[in-house]
PASEBA-1860 file (N, C-alpha, C; in nm, 3 decimals):
! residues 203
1> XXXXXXXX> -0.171/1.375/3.545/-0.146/1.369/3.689/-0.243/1.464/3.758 ~ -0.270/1.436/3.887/-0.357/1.509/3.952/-0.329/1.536/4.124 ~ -0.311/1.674/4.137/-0.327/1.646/4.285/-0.446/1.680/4.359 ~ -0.452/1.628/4.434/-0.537/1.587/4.524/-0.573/1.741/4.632 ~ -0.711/1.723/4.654/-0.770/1.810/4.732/-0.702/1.827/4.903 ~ -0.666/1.941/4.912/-0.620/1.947/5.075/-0.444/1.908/5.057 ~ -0.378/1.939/5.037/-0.275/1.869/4.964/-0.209/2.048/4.928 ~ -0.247/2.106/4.873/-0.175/2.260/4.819/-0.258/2.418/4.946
9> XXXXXXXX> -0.149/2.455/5.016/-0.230/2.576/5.043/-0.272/2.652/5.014 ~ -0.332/2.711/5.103/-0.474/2.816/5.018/-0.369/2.922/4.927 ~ -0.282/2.991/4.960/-0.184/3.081/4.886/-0.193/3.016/4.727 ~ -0.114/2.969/4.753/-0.126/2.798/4.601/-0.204/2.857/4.545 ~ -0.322/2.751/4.614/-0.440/2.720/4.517/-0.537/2.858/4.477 ~ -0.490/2.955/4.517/-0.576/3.108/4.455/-0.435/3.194/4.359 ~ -0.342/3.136/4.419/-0.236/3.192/4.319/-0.253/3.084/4.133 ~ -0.274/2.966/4.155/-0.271/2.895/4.060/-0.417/2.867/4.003
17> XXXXXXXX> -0.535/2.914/4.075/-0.634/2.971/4.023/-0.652/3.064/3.929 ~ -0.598/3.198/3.979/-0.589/3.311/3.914/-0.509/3.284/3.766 ~ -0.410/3.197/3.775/-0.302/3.188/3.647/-0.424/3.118/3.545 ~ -0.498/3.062/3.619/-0.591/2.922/3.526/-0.677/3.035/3.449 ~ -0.759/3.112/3.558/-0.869/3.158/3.490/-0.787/3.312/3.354 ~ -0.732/3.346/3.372/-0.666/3.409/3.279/-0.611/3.328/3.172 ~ -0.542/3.245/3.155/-0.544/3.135/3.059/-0.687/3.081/3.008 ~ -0.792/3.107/3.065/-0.904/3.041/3.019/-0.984/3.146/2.935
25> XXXXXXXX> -0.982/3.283/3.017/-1.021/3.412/2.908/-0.919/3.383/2.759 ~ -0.814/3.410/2.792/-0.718/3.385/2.668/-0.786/3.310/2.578 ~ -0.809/3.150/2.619/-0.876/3.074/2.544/-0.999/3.089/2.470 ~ -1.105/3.140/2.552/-1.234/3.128/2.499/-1.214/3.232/2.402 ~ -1.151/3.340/2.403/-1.172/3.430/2.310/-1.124/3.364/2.146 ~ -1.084/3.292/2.170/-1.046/3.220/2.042/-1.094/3.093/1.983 ~ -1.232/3.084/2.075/-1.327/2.967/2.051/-1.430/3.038/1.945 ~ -1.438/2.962/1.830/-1.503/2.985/1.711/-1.587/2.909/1.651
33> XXXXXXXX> -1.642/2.868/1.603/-1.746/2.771/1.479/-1.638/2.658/1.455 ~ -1.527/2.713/1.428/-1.433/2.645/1.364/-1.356/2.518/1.490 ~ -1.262/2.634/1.570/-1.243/2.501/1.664/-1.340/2.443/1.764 ~ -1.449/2.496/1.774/-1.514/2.453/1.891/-1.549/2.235/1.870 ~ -1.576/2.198/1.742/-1.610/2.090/1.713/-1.437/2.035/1.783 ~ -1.352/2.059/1.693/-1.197/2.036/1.786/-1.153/2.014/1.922 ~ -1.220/2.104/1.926/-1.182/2.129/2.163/-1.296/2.047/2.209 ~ -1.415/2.000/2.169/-1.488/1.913/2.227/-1.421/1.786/2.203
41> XXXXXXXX> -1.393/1.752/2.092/-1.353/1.644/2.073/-1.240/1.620/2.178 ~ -1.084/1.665/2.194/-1.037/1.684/2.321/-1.026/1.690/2.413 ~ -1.111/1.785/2.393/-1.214/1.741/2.569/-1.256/1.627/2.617 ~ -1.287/1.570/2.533/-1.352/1.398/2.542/-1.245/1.307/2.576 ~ -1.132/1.337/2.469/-1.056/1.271/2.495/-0.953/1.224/2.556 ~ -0.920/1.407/2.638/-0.844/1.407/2.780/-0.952/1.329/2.876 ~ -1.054/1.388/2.889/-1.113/1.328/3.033/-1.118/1.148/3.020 ~ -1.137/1.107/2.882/-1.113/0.977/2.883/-1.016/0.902/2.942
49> XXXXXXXX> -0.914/0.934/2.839/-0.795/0.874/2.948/-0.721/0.903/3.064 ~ -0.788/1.024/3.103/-0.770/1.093/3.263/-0.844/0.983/3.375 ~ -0.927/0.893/3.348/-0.957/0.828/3.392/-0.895/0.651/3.413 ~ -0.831/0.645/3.323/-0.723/0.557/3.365/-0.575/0.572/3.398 ~ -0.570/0.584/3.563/-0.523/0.671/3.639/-0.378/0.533/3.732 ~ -0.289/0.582/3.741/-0.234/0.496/3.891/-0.195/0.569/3.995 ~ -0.264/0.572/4.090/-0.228/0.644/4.205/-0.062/0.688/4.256 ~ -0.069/0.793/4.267/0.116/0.789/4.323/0.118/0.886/4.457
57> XXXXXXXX> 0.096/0.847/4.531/0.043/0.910/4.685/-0.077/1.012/4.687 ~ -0.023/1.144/4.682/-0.119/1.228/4.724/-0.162/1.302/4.523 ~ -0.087/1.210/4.426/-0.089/1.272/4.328/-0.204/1.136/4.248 ~ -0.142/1.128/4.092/-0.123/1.038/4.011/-0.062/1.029/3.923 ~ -0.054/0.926/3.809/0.018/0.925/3.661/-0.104/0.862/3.593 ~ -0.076/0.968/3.453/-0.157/0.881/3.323/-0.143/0.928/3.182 ~ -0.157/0.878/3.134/-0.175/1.020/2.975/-0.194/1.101/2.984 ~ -0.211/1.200/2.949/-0.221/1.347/2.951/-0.253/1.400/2.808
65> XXXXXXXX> -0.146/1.404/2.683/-0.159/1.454/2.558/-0.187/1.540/2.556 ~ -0.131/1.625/2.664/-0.166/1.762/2.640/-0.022/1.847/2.584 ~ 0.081/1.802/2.517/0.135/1.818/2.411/0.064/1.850/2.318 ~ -0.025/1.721/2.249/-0.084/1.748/2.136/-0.174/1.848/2.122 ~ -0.249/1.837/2.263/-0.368/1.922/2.262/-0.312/2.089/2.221 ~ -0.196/2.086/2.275/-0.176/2.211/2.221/-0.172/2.271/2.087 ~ -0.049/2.149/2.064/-0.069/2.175/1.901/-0.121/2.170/1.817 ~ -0.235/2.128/1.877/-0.395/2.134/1.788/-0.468/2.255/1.825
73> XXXXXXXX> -0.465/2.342/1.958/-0.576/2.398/2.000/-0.499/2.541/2.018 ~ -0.359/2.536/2.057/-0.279/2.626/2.101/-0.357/2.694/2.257 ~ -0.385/2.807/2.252/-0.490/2.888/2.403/-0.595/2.783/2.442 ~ -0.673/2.718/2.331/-0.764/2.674/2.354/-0.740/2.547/2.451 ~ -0.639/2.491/2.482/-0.609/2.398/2.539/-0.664/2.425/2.709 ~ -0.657/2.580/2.740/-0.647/2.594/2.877/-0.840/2.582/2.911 ~ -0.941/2.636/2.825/-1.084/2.569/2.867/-1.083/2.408/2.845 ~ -1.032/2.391/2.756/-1.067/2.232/2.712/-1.007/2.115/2.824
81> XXXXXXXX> -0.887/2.162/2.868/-0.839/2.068/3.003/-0.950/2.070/3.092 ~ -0.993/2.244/3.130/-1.046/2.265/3.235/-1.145/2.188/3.257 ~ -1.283/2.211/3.153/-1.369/2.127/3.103/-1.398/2.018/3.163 ~ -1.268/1.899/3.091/-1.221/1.809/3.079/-1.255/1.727/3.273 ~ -1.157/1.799/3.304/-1.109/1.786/3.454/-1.221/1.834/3.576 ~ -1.290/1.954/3.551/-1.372/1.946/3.608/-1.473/1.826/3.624 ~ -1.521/1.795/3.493/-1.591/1.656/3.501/-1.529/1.551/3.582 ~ -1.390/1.553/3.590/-1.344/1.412/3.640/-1.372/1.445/3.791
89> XXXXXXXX> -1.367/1.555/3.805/-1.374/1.605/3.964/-1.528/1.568/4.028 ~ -1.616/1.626/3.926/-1.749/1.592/3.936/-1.825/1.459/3.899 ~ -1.746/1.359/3.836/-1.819/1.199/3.838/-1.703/1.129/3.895 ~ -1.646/1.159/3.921/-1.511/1.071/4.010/-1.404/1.106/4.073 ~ -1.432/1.210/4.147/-1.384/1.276/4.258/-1.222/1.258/4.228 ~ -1.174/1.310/4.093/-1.017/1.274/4.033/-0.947/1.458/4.100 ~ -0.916/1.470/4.148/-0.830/1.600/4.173/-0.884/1.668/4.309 ~ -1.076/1.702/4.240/-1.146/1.779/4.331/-1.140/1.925/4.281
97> XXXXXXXX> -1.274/1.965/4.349/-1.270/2.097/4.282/-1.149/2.239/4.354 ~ -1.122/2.242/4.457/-1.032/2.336/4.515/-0.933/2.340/4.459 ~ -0.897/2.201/4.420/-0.732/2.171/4.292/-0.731/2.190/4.159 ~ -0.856/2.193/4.156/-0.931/2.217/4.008/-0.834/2.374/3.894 ~ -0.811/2.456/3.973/-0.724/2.561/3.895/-0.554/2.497/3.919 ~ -0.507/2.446/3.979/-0.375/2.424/4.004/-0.346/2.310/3.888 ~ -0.466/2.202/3.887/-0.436/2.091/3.801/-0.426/2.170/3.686 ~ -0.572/2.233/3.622/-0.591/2.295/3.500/-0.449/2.330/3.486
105> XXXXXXXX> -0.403/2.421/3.523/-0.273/2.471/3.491/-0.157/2.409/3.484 ~ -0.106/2.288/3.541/-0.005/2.232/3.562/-0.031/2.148/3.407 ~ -0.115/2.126/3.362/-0.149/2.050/3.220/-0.204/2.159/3.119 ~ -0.194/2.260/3.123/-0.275/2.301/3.040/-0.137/2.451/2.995 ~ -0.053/2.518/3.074/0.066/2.555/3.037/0.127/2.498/2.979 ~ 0.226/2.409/2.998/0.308/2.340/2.887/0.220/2.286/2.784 ~ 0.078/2.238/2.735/0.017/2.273/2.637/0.067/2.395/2.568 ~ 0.004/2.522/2.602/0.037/2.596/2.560/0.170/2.633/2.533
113> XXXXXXXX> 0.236/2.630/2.602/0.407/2.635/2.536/0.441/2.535/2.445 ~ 0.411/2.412/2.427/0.375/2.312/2.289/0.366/2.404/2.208 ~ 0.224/2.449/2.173/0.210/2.503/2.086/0.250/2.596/2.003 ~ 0.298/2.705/2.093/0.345/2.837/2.046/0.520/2.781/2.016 ~ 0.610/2.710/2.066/0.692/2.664/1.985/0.717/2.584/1.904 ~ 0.635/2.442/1.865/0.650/2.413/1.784/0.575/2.438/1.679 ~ 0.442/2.463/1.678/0.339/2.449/1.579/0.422/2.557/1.430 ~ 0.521/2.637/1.507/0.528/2.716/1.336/0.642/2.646/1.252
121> XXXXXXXX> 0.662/2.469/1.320/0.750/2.406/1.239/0.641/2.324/1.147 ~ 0.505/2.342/1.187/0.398/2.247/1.164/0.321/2.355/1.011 ~ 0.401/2.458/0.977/0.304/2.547/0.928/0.319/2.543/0.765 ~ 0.429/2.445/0.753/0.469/2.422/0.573/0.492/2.280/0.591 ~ 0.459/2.219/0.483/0.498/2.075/0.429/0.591/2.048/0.441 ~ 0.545/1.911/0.554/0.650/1.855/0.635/0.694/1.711/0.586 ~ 0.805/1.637/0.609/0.856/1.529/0.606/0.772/1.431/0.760 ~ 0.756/1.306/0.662/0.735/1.239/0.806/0.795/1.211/0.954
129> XXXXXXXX> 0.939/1.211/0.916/1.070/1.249/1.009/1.018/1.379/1.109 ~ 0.991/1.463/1.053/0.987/1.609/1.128/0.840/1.617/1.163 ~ 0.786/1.550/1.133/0.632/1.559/1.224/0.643/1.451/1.336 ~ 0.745/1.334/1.293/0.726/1.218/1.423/0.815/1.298/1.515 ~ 0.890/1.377/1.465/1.019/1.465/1.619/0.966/1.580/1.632 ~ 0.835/1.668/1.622/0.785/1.749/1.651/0.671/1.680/1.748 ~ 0.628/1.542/1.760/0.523/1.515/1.831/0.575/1.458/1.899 ~ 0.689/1.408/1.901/0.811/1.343/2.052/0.818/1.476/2.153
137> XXXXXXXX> 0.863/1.603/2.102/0.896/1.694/2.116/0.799/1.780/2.205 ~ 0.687/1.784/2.103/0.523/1.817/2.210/0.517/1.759/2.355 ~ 0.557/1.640/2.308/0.501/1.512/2.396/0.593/1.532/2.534 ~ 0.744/1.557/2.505/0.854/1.575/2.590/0.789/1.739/2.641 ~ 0.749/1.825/2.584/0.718/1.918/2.686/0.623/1.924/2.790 ~ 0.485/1.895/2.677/0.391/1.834/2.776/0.383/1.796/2.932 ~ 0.472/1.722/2.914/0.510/1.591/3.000/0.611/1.664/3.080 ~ 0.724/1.657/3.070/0.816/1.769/3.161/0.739/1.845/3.202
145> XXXXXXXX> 0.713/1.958/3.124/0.610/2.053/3.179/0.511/2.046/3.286 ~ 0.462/1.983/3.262/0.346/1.919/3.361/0.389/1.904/3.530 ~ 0.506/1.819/3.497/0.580/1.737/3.584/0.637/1.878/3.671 ~ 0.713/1.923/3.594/0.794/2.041/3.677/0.691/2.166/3.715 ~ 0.569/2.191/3.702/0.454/2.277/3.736/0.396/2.190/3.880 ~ 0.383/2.074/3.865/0.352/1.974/3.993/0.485/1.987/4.123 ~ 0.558/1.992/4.066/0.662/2.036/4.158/0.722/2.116/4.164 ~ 0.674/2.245/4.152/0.666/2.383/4.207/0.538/2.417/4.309
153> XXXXXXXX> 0.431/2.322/4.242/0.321/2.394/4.323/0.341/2.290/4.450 ~ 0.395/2.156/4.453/0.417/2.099/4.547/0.510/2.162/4.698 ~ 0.630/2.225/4.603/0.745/2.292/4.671/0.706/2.414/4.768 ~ 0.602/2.477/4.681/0.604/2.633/4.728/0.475/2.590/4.855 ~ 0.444/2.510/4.871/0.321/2.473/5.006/0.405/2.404/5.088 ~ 0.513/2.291/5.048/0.543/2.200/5.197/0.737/2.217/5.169 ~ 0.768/2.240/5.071/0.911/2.307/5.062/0.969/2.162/5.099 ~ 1.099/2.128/5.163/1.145/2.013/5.181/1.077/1.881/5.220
161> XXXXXXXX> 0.944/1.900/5.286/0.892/1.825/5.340/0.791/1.714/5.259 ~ 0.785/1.783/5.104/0.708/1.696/5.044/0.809/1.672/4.922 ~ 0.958/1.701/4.976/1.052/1.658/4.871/1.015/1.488/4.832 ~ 1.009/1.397/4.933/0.987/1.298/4.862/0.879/1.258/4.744 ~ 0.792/1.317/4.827/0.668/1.315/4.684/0.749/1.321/4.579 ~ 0.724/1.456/4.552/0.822/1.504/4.418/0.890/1.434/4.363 ~ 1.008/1.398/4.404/1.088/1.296/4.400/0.994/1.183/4.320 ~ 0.929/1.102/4.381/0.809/0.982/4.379/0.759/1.049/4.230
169> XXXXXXXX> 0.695/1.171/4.217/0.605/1.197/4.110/0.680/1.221/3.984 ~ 0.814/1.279/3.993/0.926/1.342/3.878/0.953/1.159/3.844 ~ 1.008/1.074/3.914/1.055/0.963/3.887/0.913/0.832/3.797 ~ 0.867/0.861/3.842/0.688/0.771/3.783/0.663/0.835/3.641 ~ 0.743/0.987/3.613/0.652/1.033/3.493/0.734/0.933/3.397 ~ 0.902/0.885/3.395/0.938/0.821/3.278/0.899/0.728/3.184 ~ 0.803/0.636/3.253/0.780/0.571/3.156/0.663/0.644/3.106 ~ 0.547/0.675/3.146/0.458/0.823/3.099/0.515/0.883/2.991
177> XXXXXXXX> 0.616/0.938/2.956/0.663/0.966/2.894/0.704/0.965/2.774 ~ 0.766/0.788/2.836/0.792/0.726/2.686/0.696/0.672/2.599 ~ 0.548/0.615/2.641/0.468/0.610/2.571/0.374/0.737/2.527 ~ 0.390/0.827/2.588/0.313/0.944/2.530/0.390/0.997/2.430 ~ 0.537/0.977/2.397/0.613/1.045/2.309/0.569/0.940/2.162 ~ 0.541/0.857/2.211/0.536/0.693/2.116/0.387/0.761/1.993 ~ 0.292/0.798/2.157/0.175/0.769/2.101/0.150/0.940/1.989 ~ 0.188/1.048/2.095/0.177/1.197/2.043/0.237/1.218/1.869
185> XXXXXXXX> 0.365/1.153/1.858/0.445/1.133/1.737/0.373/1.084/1.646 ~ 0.326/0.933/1.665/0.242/0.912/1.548/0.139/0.984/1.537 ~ 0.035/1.023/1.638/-0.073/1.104/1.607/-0.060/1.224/1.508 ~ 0.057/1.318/1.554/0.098/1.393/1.486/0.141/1.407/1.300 ~ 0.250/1.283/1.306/0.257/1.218/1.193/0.165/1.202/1.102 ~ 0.051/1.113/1.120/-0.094/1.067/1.094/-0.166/1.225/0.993 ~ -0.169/1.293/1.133/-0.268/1.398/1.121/-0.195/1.540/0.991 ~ -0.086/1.512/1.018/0.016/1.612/0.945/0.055/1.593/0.813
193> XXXXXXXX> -0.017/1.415/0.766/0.007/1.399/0.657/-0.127/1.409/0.529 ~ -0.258/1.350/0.678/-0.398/1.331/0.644/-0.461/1.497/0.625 ~ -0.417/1.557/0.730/-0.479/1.724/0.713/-0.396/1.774/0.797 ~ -0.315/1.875/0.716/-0.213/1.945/0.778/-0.288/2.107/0.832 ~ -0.382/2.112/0.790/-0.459/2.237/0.821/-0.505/2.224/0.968 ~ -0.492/2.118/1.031/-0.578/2.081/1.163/-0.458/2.156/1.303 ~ -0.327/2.181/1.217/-0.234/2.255/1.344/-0.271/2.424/1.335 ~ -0.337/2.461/1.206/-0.363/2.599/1.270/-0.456/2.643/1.300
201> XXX> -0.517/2.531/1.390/-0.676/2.607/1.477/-0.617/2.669/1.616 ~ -0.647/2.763/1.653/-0.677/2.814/1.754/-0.527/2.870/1.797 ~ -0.474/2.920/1.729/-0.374/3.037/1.760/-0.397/3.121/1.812
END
């Protein structure tokens, strides 16, 4: 999801700046030889499907996977969105750059909270059961997460007045949801059975 430029006040958007770029120090410091091939790849593959988008007023809905991204990247999630999103801002005017720290963050926190709670269920040999409900699980934070960061930063600029949005944007994420839980699970699954070493990059 993305909101849109002109849309969050300036308070906002330097308050949810500041949260971004500190999440992004966090990150880089933990960019290595090792995950960097990882977080590009990610990178690629958020901005990919960040681009198939459906408008939902002043916002949008789409994939995200930034569940997974966490639990693949953990910190690293918060450059690799950024990355990600900046580009969309810069070849297809998707957010814009002034929203550019508010988005980062609204997708790139609950990443990180992904990670740091589930990944240490990810850290011993797992059953296929418990990797497909650890990537539902990602997927359900992700996604909530996201959702409820969009409507705070929505709240704290127009307060009742952009209740409907909200409303509009909390209600659109369900089915979002249910296929990202569909898709995050098996990925997880997949990856947890093929190389289980791939959840402890970037702690």
């Amino acid at each position: 999801m993305h909101i849109a430029e002109g849309v969050l006040d300036v308070p906002t958007l330097l308050a949810a700046a500041g949260c971004t770029a500190f999440g992004i120090a966090i990150g880089v410091r933990r960019l290595t030889p090792q995950t960097l091939p990882t977080g590009a790849l990610f990178a690629a593959v958020f901005f990919l499907i960040g681009t198939i988008h459906i408008p939902i007023g002043v916002g949008s809905v789409h994939l995200i996977l930034n569940g997974l991204i966490g639990l693949l990247l953990g910190w690293l999630a918060f450059p690799v969105i950024f990355v990600a999103l900046a580009l969309q801002a810069l070849l297809f005017s998707f957010g814009g750059f002034t929203s550019l720290g508010a988005n980062t963050l609204l997708m790139a926190l609950p990443a990180v909270i992904s990670g740091l709670t589930l990944r240490p269920l990810l850290q011993q040999p797992s059953s296929k059961r418990r990797l497909l409900a650890v990537g539902a699980a990602a997927a359900t934070i992700g996604i909530l997460g996201a959702t409820l960061m969009a409507a705070i930063l929505l709240w704290s600029t127009g307060g009742k007045t952009l209740l409907g949005l909200i409303t509009l944007i909390v209600a659109a994420q369900a089915p979002v949801w249910l296929i990202e839980a569909i898709v995050t699970a098996l990925a997880v699954s997949m990856l947890g059975r093929a190389r289980p070493t791939a959840f402890n990059l970037g702690a």
